[in-house]
SEKOL-719187 format. One record per residue (C-alpha): residue number from 0; residue in three letters; x, y, z. Coordinates in Angstrom, 1 decimal, always signed. Each point is the difference from the previous one (the first is absolute). Example, Ala and Ser with C-alpha at 12.3 -4.5 7.8 and 13.67 -1.06 7.14 Angstrom:
% residues 2
num->0, residuo->ALA, x->+12.3, y->-4.5, z->+7.8
num->1, residuo->SER, x->+1.4, y->+3.4, z->-0.7
END
This chain:
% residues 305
num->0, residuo->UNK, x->+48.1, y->+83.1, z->+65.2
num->1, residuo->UNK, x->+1.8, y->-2.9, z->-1.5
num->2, residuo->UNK, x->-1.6, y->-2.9, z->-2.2
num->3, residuo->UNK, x->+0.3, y->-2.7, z->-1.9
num->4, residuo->UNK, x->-3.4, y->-0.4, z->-2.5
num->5, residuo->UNK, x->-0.4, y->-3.6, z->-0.8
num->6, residuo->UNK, x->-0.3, y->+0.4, z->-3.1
num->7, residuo->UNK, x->+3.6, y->+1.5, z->-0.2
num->8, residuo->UNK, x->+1.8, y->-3.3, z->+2.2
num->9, residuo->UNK, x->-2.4, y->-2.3, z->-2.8
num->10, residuo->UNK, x->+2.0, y->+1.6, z->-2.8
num->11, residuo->UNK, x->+3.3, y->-0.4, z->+1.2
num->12, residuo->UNK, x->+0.4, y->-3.3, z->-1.6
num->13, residuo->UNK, x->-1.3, y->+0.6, z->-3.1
num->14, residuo->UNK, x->+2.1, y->+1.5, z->-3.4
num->15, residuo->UNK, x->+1.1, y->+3.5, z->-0.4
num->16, residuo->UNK, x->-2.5, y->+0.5, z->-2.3
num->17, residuo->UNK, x->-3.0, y->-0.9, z->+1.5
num->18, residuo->UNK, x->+1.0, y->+1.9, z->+2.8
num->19, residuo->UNK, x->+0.6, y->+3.0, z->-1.7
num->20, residuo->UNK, x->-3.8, y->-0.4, z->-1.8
num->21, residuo->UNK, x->-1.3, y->-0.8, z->+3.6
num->22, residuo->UNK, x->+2.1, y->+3.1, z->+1.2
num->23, residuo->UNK, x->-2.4, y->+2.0, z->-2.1
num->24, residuo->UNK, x->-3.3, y->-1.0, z->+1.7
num->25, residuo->UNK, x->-1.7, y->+1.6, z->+2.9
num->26, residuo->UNK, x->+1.5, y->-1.4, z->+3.2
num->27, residuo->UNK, x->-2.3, y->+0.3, z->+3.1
num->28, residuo->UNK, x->-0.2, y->+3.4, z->+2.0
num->29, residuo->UNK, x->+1.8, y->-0.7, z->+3.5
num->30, residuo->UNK, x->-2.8, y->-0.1, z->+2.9
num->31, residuo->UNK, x->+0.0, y->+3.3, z->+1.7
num->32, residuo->UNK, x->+0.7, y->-1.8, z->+3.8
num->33, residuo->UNK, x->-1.4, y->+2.2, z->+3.5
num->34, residuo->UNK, x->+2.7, y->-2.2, z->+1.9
num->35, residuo->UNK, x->+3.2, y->+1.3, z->+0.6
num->36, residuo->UNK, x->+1.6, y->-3.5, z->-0.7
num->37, residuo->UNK, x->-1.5, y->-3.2, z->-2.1
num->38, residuo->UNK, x->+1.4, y->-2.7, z->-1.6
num->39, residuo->UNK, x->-1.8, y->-2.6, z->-2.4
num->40, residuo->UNK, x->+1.8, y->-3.7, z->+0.2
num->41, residuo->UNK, x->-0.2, y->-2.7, z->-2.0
num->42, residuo->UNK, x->-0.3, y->-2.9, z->+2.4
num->43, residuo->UNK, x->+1.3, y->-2.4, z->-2.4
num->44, residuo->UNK, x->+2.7, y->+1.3, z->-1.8
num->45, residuo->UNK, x->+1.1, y->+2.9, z->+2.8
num->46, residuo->UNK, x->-0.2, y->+2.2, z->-3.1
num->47, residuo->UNK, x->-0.8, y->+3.7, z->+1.6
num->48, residuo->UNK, x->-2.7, y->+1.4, z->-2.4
num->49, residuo->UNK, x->-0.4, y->+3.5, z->+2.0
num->50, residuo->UNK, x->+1.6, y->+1.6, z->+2.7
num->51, residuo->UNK, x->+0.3, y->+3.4, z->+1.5
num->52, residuo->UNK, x->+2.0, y->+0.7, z->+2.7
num->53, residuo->UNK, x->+0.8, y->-3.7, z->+0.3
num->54, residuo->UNK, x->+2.8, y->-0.1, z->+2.2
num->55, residuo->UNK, x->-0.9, y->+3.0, z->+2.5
num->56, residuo->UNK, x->-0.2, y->-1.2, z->+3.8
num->57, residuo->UNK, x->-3.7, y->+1.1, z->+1.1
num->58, residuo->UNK, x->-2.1, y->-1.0, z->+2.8
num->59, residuo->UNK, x->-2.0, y->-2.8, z->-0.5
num->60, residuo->UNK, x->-2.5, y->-0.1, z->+3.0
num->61, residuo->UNK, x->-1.9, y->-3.2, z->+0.1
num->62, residuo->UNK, x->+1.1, y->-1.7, z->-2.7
num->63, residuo->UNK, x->+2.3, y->-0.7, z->+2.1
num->64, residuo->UNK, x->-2.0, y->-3.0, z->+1.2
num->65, residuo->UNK, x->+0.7, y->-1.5, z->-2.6
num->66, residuo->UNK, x->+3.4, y->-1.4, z->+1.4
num->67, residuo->UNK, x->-1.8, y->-0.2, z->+3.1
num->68, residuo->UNK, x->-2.1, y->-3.1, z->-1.3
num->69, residuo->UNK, x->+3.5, y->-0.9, z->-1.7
num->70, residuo->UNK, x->+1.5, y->-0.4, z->+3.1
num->71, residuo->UNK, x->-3.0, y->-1.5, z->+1.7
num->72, residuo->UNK, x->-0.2, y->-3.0, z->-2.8
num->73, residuo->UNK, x->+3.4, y->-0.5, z->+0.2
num->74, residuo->UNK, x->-0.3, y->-0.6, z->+3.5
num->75, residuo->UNK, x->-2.4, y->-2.9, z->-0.2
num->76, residuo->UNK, x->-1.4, y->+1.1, z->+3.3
num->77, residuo->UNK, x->-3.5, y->-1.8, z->+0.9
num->78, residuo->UNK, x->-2.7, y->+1.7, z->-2.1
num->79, residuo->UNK, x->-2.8, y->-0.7, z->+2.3
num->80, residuo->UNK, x->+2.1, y->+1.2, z->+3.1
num->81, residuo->UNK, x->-2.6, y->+2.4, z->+1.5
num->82, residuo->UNK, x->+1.9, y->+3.5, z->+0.8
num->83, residuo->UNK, x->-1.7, y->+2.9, z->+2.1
num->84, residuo->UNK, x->+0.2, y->+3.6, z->-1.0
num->85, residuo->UNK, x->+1.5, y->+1.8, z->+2.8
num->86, residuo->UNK, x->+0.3, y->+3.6, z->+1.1
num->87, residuo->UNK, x->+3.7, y->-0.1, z->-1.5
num->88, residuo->UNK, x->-1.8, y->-0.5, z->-3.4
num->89, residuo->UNK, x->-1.4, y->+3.4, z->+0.3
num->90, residuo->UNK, x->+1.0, y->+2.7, z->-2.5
num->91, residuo->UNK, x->+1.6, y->+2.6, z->+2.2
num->92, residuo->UNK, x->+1.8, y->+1.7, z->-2.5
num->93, residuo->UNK, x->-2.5, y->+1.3, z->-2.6
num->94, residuo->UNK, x->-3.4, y->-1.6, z->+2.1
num->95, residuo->UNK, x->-1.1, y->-1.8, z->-3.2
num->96, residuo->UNK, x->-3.4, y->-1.7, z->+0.5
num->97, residuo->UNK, x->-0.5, y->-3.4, z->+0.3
num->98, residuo->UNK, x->-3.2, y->-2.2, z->+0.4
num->99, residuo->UNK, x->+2.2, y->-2.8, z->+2.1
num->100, residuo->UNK, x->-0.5, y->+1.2, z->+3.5
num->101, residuo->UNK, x->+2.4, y->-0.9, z->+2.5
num->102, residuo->UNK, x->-0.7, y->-3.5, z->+1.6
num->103, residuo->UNK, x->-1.7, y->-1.1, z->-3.2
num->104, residuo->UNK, x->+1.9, y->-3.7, z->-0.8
num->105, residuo->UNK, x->+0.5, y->-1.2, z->-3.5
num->106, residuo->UNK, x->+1.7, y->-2.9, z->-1.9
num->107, residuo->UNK, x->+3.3, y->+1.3, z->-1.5
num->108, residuo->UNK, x->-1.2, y->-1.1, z->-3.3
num->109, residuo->UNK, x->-3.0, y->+2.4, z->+0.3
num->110, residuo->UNK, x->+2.7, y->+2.7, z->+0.8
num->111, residuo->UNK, x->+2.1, y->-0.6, z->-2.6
num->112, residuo->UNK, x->-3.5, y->+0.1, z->-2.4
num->113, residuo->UNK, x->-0.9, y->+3.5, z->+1.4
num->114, residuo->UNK, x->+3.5, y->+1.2, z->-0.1
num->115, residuo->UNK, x->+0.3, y->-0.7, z->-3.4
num->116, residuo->UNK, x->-4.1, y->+0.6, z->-1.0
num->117, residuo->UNK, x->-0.6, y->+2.8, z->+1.7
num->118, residuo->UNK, x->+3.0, y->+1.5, z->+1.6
num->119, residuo->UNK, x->-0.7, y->-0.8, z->+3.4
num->120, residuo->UNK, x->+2.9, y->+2.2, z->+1.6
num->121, residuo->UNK, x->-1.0, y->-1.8, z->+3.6
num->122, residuo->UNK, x->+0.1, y->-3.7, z->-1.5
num->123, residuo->UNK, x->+3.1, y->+0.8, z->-1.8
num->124, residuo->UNK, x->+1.5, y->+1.1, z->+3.2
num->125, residuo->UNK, x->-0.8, y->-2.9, z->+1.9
num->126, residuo->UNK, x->+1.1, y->-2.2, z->-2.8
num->127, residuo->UNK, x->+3.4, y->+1.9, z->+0.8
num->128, residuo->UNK, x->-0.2, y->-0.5, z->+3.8
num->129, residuo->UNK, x->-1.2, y->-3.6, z->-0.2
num->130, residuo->UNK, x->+3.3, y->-1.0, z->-2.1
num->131, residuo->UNK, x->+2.6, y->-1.7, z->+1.5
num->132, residuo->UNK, x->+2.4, y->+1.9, z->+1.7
num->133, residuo->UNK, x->-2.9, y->+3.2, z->-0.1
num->134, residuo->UNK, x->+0.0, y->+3.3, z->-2.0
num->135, residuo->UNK, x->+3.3, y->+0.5, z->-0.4
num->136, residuo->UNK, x->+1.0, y->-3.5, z->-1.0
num->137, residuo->UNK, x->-2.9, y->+0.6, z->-2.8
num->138, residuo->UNK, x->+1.7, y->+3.1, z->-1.1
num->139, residuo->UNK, x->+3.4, y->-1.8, z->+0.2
num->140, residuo->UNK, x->-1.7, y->-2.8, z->-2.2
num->141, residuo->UNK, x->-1.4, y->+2.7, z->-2.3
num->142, residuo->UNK, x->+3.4, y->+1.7, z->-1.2
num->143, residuo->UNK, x->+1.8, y->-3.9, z->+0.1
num->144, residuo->UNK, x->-2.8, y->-0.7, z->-2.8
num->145, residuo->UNK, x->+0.8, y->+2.7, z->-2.3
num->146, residuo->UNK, x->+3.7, y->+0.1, z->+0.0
num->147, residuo->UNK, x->-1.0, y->-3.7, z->-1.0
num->148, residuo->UNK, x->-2.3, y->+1.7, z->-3.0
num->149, residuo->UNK, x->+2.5, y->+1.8, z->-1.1
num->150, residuo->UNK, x->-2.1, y->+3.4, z->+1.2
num->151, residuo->UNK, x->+3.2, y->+2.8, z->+0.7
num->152, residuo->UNK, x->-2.3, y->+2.6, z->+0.0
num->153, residuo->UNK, x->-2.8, y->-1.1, z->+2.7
num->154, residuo->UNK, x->+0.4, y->+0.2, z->+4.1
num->155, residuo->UNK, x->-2.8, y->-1.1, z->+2.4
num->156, residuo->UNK, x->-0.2, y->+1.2, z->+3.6
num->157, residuo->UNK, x->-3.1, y->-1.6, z->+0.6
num->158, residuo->UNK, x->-2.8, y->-2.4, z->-0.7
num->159, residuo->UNK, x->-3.2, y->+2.1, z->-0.9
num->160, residuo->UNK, x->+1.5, y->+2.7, z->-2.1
num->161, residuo->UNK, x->-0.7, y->+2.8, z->+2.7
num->162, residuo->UNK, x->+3.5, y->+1.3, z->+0.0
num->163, residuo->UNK, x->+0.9, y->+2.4, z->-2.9
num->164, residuo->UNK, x->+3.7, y->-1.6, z->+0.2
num->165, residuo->UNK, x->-1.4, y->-3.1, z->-1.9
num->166, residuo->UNK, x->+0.9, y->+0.8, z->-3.4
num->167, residuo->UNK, x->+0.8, y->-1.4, z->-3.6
num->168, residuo->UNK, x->+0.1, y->+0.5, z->-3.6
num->169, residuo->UNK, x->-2.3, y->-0.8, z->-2.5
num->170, residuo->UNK, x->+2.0, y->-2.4, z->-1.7
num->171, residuo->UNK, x->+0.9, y->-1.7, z->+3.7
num->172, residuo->UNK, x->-3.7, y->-0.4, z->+0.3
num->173, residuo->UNK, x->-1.0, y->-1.4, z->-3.6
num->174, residuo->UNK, x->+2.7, y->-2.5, z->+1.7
num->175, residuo->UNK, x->-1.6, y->-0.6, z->+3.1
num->176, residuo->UNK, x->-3.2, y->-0.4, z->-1.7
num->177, residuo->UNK, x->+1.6, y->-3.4, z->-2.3
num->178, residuo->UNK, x->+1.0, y->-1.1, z->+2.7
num->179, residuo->UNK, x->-3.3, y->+0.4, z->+2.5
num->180, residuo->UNK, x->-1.8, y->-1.6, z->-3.5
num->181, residuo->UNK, x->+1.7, y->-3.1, z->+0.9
num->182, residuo->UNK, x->-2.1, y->-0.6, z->+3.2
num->183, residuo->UNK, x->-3.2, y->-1.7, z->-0.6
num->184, residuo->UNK, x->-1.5, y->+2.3, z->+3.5
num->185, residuo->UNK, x->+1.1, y->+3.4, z->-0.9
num->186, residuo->UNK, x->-2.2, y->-0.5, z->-3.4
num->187, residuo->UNK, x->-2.5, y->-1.2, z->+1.1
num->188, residuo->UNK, x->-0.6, y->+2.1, z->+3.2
num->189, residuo->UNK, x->+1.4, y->+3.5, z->-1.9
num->190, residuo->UNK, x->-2.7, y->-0.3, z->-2.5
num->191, residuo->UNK, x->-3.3, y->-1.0, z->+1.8
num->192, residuo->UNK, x->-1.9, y->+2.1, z->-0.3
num->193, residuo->UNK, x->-1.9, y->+0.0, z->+3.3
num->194, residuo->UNK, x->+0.5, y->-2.4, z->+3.1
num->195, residuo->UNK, x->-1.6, y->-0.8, z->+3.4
num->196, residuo->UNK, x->+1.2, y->-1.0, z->+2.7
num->197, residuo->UNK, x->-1.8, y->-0.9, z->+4.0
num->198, residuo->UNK, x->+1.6, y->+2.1, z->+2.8
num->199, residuo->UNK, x->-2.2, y->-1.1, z->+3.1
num->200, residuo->UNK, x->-3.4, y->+0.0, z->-0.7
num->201, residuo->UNK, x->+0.1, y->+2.5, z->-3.1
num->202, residuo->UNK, x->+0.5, y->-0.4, z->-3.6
num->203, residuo->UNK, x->+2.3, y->+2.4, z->-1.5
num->204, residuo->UNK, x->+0.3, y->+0.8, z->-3.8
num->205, residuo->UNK, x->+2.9, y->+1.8, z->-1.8
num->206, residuo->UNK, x->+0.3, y->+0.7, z->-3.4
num->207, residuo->UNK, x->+3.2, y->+0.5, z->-1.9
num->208, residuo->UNK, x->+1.4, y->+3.5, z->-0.3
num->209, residuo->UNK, x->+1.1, y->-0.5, z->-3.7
num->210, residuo->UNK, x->-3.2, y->+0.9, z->-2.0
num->211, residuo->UNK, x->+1.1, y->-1.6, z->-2.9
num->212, residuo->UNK, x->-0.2, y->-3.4, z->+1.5
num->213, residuo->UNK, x->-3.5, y->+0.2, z->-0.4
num->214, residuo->UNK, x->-0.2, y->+1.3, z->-3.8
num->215, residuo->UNK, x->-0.6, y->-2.9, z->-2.1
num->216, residuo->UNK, x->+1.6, y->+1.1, z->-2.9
num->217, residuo->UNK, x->+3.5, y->-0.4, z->+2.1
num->218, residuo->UNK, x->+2.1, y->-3.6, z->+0.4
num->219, residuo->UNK, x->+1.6, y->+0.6, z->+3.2
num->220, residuo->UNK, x->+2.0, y->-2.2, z->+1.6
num->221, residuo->UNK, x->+1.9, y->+1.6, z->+2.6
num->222, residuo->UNK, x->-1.0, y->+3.5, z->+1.5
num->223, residuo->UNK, x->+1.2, y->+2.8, z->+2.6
num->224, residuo->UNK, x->-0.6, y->+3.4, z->+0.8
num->225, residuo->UNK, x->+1.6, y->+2.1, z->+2.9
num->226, residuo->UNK, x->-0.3, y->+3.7, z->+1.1
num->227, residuo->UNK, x->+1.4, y->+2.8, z->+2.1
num->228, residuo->UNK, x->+0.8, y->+3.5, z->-0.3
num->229, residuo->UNK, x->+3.2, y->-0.8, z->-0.8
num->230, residuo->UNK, x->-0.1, y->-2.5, z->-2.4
num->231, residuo->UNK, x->-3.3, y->+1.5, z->-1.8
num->232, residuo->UNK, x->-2.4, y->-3.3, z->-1.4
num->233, residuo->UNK, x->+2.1, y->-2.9, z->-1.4
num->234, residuo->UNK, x->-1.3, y->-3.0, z->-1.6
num->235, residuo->UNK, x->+1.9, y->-2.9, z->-1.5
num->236, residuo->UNK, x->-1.6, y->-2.9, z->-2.0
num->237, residuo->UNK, x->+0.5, y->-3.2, z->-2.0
num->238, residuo->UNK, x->-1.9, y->+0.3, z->-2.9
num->239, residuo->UNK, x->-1.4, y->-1.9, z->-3.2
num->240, residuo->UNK, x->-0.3, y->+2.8, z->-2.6
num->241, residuo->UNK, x->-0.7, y->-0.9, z->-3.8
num->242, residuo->UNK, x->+1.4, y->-3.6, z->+0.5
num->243, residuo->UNK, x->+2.7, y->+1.3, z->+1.8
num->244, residuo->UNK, x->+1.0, y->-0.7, z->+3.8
num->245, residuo->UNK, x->+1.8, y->+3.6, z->+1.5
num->246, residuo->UNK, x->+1.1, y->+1.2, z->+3.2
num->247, residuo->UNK, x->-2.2, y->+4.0, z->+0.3
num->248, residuo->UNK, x->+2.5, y->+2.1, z->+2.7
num->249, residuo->UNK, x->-1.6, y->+3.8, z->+1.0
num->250, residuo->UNK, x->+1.6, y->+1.7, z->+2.7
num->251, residuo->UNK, x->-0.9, y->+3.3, z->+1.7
num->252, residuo->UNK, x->-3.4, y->+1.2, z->-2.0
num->253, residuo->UNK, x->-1.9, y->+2.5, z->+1.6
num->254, residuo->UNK, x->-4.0, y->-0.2, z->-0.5
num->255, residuo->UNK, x->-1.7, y->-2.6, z->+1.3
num->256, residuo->UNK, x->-1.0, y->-1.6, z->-2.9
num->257, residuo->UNK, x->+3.0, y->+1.1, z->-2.3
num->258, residuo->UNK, x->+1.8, y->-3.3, z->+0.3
num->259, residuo->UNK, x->-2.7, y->-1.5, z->-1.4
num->260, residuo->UNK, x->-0.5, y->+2.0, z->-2.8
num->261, residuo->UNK, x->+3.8, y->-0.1, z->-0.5
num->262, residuo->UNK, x->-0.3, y->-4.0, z->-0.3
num->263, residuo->UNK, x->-2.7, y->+0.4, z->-2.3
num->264, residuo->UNK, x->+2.2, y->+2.2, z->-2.1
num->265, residuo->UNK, x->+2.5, y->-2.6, z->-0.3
num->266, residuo->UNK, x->-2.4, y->-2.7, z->-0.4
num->267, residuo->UNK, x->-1.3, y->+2.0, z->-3.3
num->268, residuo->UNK, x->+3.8, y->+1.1, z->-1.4
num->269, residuo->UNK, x->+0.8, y->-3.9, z->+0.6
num->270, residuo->UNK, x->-2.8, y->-1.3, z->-2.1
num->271, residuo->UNK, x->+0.6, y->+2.6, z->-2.7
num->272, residuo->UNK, x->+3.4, y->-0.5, z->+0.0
num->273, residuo->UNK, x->-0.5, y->-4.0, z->-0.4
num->274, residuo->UNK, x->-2.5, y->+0.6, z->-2.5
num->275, residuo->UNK, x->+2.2, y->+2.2, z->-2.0
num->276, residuo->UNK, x->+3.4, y->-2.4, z->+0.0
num->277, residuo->UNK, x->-3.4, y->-2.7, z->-2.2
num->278, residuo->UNK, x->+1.4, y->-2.5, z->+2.7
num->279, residuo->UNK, x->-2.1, y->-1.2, z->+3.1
num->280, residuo->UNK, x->+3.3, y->-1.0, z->+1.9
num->281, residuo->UNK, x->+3.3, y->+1.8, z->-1.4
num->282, residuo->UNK, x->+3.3, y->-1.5, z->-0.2
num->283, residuo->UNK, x->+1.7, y->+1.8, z->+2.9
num->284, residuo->UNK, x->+4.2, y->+0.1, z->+1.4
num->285, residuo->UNK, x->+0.6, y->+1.5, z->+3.5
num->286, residuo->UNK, x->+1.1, y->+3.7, z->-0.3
num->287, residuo->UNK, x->+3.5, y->+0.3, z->+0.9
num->288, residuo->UNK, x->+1.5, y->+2.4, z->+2.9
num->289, residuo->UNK, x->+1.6, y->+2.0, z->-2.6
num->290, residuo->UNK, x->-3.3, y->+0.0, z->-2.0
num->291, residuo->UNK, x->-1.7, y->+2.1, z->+2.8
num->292, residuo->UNK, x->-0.5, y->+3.6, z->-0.2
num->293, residuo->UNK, x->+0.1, y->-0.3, z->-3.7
num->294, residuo->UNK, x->-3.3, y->+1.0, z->-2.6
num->295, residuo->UNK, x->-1.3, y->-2.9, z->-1.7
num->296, residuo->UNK, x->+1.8, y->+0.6, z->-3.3
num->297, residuo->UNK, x->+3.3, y->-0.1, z->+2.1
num->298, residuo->UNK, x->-0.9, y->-3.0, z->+1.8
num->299, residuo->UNK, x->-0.7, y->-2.1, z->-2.9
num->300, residuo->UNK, x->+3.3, y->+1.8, z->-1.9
num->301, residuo->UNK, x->+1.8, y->-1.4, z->+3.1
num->302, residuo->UNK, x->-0.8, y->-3.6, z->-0.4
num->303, residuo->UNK, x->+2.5, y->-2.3, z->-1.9
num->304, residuo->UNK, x->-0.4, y->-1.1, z->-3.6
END
């Protein structure tokens, strides 16, 4: 594993010999990570803080939706348009349960909530099949967007994150995730933490499948999880940790609850690692390309006078 303490990147700007006394102090241990691939982003300054495995193409199951909404808002197709789960919506692939039977109508809005909120696989589907020009055209919109993003190392082949061929990096994610924090929708409906809505005569209530959400201790403004047996648990976040707005990226965790305990581990190296550099916000620069791979001392070495 490869990272950049804060601490460290707060330093580089300062005289050789205050570097050298700070040098001397205890730097904080690197979080001991379950996922095989993380990344910790600083939304701001797009400084990388931690990463492991990084750049490794992985399977990325539902936060695939993600895009999905992306897509959809980019659209500007009619919220309110009703749209009718249909047998075509059914998970025939790994039979995934879903509370949206077939028939039942919804507003696409209200799709697009419990894609995002609860991982609806049915009402991400439809969003897919109810987009102009169907599911391919969706899919077709899908890669467009992140060749646009800049994303080389991510492929969709479809809306719901099903398919084990939709795959990314975790830097290509902590991407996707700047750019999803720009809609107002994906916020808002990623990080309820419960929601209703009226199918017929029943009220149905789904909660959100990132526990976290609901811990009061966390500032979260944009939230996803996604799992299949290929991709293991993933979770990526926009996050406000010790004053400080990052982008959490954890791929392929096995353990059902080991992504969460591998976002509280960063959340508690962060916050000692801010505390430590005696600044609540650190004067950060981006890392370079040919600053990656290298240890800290390297990194900050590397950086011009």
């Amino acid at each position: 594993m490869r990272f950049i303490p804060v601490s460290l990147i707060a330093l580089a700007t300062v005289s050789a010999p205050a570097f050298a006394a700070a040098r001397s102090a205890a730097q904080p241990h690197e979080p001991s990570l379950r996922s095989q691939a993380a990344l910790v982003l600083d939304q701001d300054s797009g400084v990388v803080l931690l990463g492991k495995n990084a750049e490794s193409p992985l399977p990325i199951a539902s936060l695939t939706k993600l895009m999905t909404a992306i897509v959809t808002l980019d659209a500007d197709l009619d919220p309110y348009e009703p749209v009718t789960i249909a047998r075509e919506d059914v998970d025939k692939l790994r039979r995934s349960p879903s509370r949206l039977k077939v028939g039942a109508t919804l507003t696409r809005d209200e799709l697009l909530h419990l894609a995002l909120m609860a991982s609806e696989n049915r009402a991400a589907s439809a969003l897919g099949r109810s987009y102009p020009g169907g599911k391919d055209a969706i899919v077709l919109a899908m890669n467009l967007k992140a060749q646009l993003l800049g994303l080389s190392g991510t492929r969709f082949n479809d809306a719901t994150g099903l398919s084990a061929g939709n795959i990314s990096t975790a830097h290509d994610l902590a991407r996707l995730v700047r750019a999803a924090h720009d809609y107002a929708k994906i916020r808002e409906y990623s990080t309820s933490a419960a929601y209703q809505v009226r199918v017929g005569r029943r009220t149905m209530r789904f909660g959100n499948t990132n526990l976290l959400v609901r811990n009061t201790r966390w500032d979260i403004g944009l939230s996803k999880t996604g799992y299949l047996s290929e991709a293991g648990r993933c979770l990526v976040m926009q996050a406000t940790l010790a004053g400080r707005s990052v982008i959490i990226v954890l791929l392929d965790s096995w353990g059902k609850y080991t992504r969460v305990a591998d976002a509280m581990r960063i959340r508690q190296w962060l916050e000692f690692a801010i505390g430590r550099s005696g600044m609540q916000r650190p004067a950060l620069s981006p890392i370079t390309d040919n600053e990656r791979g290298l240890t800290p001392a390297q990194a900050v070495r590397a950086r011009p006078a």
